[in-house]
N, CA, C and O atoms as a GROMACS GRO file, in nm:
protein
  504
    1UNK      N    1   2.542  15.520 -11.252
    1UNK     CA    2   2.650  15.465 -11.172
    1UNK      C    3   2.614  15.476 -11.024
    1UNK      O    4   2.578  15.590 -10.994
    2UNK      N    5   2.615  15.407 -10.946
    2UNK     CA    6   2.609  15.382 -10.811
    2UNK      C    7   2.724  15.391 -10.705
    2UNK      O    8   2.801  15.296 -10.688
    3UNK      N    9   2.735  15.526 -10.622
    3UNK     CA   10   2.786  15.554 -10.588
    3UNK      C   11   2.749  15.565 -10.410
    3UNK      O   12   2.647  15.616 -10.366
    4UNK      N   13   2.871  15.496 -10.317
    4UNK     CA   14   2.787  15.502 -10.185
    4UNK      C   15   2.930  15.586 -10.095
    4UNK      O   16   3.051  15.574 -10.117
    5UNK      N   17   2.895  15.625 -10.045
    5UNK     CA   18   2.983  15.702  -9.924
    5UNK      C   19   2.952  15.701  -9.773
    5UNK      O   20   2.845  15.745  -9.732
    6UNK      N   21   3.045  15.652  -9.690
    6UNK     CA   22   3.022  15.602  -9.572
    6UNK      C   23   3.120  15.741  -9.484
    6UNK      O   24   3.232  15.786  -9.508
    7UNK      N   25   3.028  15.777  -9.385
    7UNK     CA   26   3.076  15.856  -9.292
    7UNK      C   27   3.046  15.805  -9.135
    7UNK      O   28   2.997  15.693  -9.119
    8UNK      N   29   3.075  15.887  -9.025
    8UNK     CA   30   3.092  15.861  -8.893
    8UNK      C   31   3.238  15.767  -8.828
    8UNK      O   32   3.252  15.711  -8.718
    9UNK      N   33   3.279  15.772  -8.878
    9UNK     CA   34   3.440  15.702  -8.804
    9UNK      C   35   3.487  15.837  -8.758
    9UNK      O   36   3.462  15.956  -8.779
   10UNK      N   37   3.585  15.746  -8.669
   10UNK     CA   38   3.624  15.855  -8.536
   10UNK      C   39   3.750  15.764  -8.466
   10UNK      O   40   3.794  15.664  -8.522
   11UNK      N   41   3.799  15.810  -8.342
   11UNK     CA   42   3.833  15.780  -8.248
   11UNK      C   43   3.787  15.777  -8.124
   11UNK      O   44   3.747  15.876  -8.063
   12UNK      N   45   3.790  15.647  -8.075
   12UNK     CA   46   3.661  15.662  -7.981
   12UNK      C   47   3.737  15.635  -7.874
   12UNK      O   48   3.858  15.632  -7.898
   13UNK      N   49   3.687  15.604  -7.707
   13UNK     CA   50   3.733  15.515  -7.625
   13UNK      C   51   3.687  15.385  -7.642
   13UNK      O   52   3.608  15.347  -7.729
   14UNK      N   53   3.738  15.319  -7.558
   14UNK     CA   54   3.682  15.134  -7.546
   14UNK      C   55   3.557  15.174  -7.436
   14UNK      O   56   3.565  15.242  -7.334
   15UNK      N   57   3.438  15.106  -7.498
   15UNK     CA   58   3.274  15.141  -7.443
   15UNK      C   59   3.218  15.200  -7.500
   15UNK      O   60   3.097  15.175  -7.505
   16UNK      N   61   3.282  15.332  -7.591
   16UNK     CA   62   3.222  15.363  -7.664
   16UNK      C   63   3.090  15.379  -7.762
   16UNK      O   64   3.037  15.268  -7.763
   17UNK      N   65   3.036  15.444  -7.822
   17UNK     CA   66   2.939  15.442  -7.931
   17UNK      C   67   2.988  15.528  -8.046
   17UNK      O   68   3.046  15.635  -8.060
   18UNK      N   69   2.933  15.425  -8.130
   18UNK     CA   70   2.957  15.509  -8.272
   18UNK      C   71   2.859  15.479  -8.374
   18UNK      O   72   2.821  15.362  -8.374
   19UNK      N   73   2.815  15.546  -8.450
   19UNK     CA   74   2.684  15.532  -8.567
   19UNK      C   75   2.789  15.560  -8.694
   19UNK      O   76   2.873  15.650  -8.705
   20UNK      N   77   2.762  15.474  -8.767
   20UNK     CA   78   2.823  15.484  -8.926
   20UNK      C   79   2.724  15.502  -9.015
   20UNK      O   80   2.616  15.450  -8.986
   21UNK      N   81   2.732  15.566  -9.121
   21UNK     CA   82   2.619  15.587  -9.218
   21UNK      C   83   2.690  15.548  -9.367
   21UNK      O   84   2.810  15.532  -9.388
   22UNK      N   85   2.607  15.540  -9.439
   22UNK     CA   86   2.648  15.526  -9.602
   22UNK      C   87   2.515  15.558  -9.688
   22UNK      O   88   2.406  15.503  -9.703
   23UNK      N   89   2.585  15.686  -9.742
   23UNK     CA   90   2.408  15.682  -9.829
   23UNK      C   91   2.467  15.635  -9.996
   23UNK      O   92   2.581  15.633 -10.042
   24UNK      N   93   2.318  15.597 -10.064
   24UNK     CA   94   2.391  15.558 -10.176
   24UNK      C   95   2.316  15.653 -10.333
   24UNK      O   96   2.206  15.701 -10.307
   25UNK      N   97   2.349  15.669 -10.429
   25UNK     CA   98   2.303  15.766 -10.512
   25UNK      C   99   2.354  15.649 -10.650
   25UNK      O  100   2.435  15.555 -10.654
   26UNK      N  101   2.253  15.717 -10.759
   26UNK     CA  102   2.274  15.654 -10.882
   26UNK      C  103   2.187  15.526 -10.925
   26UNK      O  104   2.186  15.477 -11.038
   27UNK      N  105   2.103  15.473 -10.796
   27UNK     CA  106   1.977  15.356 -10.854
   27UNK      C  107   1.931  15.393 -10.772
   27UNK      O  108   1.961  15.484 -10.695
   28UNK      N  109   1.812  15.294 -10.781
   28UNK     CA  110   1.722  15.251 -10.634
   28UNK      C  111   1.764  15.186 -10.523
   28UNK      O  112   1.808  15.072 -10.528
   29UNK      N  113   1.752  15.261 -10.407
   29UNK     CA  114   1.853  15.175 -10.337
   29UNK      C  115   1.724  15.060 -10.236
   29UNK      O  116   1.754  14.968 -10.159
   30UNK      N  117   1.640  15.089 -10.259
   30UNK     CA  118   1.515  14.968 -10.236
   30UNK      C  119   1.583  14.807 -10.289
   30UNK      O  120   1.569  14.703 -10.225
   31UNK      N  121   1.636  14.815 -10.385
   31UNK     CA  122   1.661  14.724 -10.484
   31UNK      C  123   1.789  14.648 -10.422
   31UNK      O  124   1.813  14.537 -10.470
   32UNK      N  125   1.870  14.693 -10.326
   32UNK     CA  126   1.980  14.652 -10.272
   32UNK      C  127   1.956  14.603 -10.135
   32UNK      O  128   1.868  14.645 -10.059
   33UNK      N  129   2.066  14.482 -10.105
   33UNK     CA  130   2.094  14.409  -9.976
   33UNK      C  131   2.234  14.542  -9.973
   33UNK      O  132   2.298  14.606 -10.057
   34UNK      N  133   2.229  14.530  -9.807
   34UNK     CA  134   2.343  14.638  -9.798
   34UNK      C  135   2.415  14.608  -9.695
   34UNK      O  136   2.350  14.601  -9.591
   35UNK      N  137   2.589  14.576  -9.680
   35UNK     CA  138   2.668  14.516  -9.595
   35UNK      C  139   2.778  14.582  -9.511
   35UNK      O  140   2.888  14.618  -9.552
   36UNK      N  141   2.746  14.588  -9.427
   36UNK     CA  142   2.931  14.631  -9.369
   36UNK      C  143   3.012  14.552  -9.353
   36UNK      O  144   3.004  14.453  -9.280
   37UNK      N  145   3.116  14.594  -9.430
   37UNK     CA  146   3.261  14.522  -9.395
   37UNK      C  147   3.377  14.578  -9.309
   37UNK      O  148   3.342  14.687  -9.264
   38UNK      N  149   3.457  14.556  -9.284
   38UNK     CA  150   3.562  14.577  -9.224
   38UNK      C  151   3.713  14.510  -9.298
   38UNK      O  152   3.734  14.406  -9.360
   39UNK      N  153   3.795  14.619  -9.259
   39UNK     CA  154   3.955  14.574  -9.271
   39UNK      C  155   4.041  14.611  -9.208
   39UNK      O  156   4.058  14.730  -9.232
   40UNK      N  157   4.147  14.555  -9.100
   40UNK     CA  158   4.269  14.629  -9.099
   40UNK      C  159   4.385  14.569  -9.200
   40UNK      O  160   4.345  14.491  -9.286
   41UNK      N  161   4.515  14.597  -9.195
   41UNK     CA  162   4.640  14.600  -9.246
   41UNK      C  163   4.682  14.442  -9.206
   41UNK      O  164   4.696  14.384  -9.098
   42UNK      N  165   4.694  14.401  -9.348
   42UNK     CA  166   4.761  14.249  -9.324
   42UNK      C  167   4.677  14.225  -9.295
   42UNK      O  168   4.705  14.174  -9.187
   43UNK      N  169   4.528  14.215  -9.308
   43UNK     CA  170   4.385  14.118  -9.255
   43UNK      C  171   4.324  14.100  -9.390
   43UNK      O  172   4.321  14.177  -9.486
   44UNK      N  173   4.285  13.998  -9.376
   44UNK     CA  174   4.138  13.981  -9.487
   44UNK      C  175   4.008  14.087  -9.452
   44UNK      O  176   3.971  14.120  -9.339
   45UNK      N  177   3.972  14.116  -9.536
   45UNK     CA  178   3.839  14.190  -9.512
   45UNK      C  179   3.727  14.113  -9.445
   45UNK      O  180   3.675  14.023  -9.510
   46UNK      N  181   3.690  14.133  -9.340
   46UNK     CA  182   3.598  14.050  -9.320
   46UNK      C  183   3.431  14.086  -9.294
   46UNK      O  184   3.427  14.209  -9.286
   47UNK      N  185   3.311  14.039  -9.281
   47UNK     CA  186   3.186  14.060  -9.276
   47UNK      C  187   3.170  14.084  -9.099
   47UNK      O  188   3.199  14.028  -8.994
   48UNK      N  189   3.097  14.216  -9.152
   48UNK     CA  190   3.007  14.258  -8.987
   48UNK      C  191   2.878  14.279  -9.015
   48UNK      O  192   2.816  14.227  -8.922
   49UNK      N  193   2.822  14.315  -9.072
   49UNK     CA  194   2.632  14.248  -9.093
   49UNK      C  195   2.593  14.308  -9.181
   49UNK      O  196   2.665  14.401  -9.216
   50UNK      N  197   2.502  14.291  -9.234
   50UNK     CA  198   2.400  14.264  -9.351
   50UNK      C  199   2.280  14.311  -9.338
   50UNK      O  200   2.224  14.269  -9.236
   51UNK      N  201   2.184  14.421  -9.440
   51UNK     CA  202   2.068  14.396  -9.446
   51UNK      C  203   1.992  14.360  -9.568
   51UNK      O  204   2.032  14.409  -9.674
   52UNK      N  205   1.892  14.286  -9.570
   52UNK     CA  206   1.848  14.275  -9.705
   52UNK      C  207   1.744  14.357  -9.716
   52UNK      O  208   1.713  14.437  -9.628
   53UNK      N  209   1.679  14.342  -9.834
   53UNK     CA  210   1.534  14.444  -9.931
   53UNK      C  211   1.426  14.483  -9.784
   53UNK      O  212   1.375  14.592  -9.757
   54UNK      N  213   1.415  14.333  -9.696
   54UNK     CA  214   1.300  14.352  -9.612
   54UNK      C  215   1.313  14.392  -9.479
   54UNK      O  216   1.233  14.406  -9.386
   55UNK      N  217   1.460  14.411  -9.496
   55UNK     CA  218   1.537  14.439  -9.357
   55UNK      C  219   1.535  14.337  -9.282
   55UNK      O  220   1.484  14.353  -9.172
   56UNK      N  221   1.597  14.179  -9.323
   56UNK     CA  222   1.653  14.102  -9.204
   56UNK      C  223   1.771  14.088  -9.234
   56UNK      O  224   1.817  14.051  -9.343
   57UNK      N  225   1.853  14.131  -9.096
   57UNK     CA  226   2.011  14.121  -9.019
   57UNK      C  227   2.028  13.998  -9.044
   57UNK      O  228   1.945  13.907  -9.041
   58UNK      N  229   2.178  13.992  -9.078
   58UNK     CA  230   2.287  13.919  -8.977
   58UNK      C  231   2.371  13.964  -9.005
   58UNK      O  232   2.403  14.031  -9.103
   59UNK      N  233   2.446  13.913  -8.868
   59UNK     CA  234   2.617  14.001  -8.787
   59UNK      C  235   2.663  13.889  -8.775
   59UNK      O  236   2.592  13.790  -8.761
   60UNK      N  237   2.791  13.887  -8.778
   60UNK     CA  238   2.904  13.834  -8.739
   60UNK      C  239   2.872  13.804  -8.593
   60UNK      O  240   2.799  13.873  -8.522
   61UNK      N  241   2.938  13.689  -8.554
   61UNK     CA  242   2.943  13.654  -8.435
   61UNK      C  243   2.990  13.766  -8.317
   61UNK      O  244   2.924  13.798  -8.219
   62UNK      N  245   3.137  13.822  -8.362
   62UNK     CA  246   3.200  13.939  -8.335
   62UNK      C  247   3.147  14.031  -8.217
   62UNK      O  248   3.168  14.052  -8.098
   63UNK      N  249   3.036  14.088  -8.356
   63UNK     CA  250   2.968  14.202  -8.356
   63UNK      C  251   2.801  14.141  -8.255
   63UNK      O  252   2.762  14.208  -8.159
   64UNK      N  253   2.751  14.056  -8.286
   64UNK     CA  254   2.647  14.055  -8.248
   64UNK      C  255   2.611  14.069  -8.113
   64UNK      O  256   2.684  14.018  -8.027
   65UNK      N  257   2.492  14.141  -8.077
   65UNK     CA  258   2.463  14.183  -7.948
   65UNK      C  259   2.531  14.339  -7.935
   65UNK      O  260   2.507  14.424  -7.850
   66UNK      N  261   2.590  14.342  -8.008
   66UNK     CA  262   2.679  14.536  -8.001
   66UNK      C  263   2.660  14.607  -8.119
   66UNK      O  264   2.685  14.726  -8.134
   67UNK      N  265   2.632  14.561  -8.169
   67UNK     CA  266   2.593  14.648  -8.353
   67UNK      C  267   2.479  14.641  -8.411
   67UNK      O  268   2.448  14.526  -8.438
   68UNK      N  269   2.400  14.723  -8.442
   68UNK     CA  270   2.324  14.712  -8.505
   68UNK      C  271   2.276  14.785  -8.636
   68UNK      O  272   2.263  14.907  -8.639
   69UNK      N  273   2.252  14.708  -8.738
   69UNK     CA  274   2.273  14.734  -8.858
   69UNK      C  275   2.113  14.789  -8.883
   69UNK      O  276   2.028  14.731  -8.817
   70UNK      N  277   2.057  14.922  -8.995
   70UNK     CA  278   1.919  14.955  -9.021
   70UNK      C  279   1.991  15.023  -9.106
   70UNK      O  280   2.109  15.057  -9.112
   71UNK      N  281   1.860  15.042  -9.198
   71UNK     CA  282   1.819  15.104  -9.335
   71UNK      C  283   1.682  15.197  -9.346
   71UNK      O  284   1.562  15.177  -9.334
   72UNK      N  285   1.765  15.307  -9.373
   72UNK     CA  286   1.594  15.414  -9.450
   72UNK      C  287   1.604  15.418  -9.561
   72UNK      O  288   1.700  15.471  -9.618
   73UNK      N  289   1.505  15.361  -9.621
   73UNK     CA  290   1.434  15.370  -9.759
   73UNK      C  291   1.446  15.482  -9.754
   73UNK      O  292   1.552  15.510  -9.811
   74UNK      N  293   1.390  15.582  -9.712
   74UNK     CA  294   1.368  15.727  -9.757
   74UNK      C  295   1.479  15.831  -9.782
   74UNK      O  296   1.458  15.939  -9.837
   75UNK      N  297   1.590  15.791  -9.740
   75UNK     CA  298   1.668  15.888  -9.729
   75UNK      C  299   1.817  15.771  -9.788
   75UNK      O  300   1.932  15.789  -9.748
   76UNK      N  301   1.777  15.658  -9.884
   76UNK     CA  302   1.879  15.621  -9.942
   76UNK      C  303   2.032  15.569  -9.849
   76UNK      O  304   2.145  15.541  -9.887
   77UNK      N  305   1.973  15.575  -9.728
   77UNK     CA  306   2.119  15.525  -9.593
   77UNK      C  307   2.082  15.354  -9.552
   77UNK      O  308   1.994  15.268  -9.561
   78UNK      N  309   2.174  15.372  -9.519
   78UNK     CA  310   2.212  15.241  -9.415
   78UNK      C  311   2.345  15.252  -9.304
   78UNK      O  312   2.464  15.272  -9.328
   79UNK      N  313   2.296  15.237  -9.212
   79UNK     CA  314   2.371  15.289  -9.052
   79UNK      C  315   2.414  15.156  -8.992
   79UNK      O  316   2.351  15.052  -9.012
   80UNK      N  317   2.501  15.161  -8.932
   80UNK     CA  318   2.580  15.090  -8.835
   80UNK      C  319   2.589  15.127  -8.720
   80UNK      O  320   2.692  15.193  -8.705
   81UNK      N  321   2.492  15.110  -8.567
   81UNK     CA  322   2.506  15.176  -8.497
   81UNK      C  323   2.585  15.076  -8.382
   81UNK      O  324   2.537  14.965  -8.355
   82UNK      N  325   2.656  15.104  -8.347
   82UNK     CA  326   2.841  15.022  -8.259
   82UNK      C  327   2.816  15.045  -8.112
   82UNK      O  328   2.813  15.164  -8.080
   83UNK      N  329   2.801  14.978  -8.039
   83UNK     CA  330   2.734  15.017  -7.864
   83UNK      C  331   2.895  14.962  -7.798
   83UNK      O  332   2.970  14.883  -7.856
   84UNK      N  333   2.907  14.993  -7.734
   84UNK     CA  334   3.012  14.941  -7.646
   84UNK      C  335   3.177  14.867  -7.735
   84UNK      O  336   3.233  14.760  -7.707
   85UNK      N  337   3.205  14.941  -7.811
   85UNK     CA  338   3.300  14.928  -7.865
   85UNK      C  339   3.406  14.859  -7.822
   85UNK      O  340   3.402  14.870  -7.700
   86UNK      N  341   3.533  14.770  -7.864
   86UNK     CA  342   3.623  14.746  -7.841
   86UNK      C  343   3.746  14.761  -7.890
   86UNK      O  344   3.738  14.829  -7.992
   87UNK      N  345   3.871  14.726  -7.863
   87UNK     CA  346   4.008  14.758  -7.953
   87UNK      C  347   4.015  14.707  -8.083
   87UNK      O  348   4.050  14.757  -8.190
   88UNK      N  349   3.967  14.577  -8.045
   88UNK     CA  350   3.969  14.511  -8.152
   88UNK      C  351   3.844  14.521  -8.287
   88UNK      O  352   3.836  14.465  -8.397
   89UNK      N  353   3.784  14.591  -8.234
   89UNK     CA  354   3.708  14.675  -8.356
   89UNK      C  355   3.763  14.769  -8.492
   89UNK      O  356   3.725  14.791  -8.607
   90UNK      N  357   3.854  14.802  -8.421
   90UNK     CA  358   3.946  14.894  -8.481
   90UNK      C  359   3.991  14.851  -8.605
   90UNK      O  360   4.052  14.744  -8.605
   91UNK      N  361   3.975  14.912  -8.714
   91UNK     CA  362   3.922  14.862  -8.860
   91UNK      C  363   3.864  15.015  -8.985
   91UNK      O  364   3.815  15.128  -8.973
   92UNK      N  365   3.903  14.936  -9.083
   92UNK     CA  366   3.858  15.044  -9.192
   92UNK      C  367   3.720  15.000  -9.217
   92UNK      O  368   3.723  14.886  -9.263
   93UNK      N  369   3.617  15.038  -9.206
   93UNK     CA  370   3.502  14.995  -9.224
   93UNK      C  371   3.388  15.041  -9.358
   93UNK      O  372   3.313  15.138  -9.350
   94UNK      N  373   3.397  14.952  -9.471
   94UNK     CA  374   3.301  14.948  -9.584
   94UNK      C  375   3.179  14.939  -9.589
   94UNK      O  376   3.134  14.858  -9.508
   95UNK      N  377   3.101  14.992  -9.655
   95UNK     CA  378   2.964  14.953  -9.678
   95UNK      C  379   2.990  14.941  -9.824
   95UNK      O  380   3.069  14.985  -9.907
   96UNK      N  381   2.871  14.848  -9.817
   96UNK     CA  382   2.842  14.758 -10.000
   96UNK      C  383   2.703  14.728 -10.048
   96UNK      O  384   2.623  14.676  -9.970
   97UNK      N  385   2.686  14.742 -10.108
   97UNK     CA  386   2.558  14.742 -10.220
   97UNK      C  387   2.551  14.607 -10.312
   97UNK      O  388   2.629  14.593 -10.406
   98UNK      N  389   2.455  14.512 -10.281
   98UNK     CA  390   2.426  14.416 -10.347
   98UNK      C  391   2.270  14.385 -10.414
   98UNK      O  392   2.169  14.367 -10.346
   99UNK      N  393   2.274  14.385 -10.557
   99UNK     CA  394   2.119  14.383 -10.617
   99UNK      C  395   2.084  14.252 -10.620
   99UNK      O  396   2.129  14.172 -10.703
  100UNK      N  397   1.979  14.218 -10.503
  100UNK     CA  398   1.893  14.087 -10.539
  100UNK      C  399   1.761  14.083 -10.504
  100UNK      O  400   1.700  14.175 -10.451
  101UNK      N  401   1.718  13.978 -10.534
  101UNK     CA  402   1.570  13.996 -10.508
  101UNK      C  403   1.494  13.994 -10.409
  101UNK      O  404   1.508  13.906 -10.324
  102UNK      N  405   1.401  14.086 -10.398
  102UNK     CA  406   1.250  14.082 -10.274
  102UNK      C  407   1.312  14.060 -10.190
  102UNK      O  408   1.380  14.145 -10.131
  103UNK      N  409   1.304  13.910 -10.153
  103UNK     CA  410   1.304  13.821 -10.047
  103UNK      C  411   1.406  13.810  -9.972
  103UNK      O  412   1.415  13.814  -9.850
  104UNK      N  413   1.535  13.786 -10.107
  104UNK     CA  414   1.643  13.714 -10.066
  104UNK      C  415   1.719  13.738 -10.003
  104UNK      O  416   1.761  13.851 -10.028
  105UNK      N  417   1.804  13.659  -9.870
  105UNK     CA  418   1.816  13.710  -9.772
  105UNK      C  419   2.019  13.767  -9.809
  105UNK      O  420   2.091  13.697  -9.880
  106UNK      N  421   2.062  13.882  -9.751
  106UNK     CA  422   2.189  13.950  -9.742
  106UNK      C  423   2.329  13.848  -9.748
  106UNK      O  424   2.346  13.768  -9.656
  107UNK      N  425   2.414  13.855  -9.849
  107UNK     CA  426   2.507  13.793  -9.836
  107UNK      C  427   2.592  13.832  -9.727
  107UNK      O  428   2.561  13.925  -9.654
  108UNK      N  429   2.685  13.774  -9.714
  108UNK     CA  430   2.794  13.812  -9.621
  108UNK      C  431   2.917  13.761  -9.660
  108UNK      O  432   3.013  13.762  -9.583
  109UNK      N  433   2.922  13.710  -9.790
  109UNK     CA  434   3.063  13.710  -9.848
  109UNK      C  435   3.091  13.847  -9.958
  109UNK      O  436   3.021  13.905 -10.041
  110UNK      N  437   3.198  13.858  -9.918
  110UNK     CA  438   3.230  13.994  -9.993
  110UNK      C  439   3.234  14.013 -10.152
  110UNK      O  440   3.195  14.120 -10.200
  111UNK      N  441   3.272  13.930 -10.216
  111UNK     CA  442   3.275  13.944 -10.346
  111UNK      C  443   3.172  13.991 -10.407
  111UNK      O  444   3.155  14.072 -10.498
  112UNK      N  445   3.076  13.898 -10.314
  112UNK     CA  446   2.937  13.883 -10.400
  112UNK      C  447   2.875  14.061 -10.440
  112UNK      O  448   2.790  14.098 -10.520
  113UNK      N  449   2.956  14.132 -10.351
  113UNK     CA  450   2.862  14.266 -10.341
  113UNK      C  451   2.915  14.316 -10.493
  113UNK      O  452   3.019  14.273 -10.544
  114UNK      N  453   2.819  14.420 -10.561
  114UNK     CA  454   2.897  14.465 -10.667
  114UNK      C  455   2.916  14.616 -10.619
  114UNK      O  456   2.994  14.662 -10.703
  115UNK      N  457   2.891  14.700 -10.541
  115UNK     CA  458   2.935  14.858 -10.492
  115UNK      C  459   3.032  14.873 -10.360
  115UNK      O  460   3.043  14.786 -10.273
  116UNK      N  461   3.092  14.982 -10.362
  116UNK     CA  462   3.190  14.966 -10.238
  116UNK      C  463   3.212  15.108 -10.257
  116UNK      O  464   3.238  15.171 -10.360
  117UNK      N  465   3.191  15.160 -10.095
  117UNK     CA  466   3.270  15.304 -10.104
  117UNK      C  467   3.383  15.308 -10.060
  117UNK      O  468   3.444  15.201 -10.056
  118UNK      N  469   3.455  15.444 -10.008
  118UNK     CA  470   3.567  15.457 -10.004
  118UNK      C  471   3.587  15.390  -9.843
  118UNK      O  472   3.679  15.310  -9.861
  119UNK      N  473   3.547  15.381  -9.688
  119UNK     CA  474   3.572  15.324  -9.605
  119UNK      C  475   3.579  15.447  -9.509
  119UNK      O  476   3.601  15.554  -9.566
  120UNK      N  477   3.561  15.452  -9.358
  120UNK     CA  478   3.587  15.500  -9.264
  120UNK      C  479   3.657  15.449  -9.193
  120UNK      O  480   3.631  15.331  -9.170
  121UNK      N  481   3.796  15.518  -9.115
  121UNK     CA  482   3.857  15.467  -9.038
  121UNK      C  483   3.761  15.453  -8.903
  121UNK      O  484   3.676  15.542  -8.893
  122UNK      N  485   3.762  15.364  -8.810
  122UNK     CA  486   3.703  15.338  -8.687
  122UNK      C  487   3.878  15.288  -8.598
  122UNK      O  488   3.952  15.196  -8.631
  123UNK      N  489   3.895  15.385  -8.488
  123UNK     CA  490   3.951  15.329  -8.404
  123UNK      C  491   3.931  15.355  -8.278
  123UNK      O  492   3.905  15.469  -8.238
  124UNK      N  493   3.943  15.236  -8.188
  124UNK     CA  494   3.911  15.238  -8.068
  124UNK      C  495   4.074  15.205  -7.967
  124UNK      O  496   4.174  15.134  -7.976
  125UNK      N  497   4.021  15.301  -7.884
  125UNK     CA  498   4.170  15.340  -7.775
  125UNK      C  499   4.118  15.245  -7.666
  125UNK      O  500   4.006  15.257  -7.618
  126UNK      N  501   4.195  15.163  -7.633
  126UNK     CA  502   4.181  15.137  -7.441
  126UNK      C  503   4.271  15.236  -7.399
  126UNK      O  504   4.292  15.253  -7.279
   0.00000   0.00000   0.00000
């Protein structure tokens, strides 16, 4: 069974930095594209970036230029590192586990993922 757990949420200021982690246990996690999502209350869940098997990104429009998404093979993680934060960041934030092949590049629709941990709150104060 594949199990992932995401830590580093906080309360931050607006400018902020924040690093999110999720390690995952129960397969290979070589074998997985790996995603952060986000949610607040009364929102759709929506996509903040993606890595696949070979490690190529993509982010959300949102996010891009302020987030950056990496993966260690070795130590079974995948990080979210958040540069200059905003209010509107402020969100329950998922990581997800998707098995596909080699190449293929990271979804960014949510369904598609089949793992999900429990979420970190992220909020940002002006």
């Amino acid at each position: 069974q594949v199990r992932l757990l995401e830590s580093g949420g906080g309360l931050v200021l607006a400018g902020d930095s924040l690093r999110l982690s999720c390690t995952v246990s129960g397969r290979a996690f070589s074998q997985f594209a790996m995603g952060w999502f986000r949610q607040t209350p009364g929102k759709e869940r929506e996509f903040v970036a993606a890595i696949n098997r070979i490690g190529i990104t993509v982010y959300a429009d949102s996010v891009k230029d302020r987030f950056t998404i990496f993966r260690d093979n070795n130590k079974n993680a995948v990080y979210l590192q958040m540069n200059n934060l905003k209010p509107e960041d402020t969100a329950v934030y998922y990581c997800a586990a998707d098995r596909i092949i080699q190449s293929a590049p990271a979804n960014t629709d949510g369904p598609v993922y089949d793992h999900w941990g429990q979420g970190t709150q992220v909020t940002v104060s002006s």
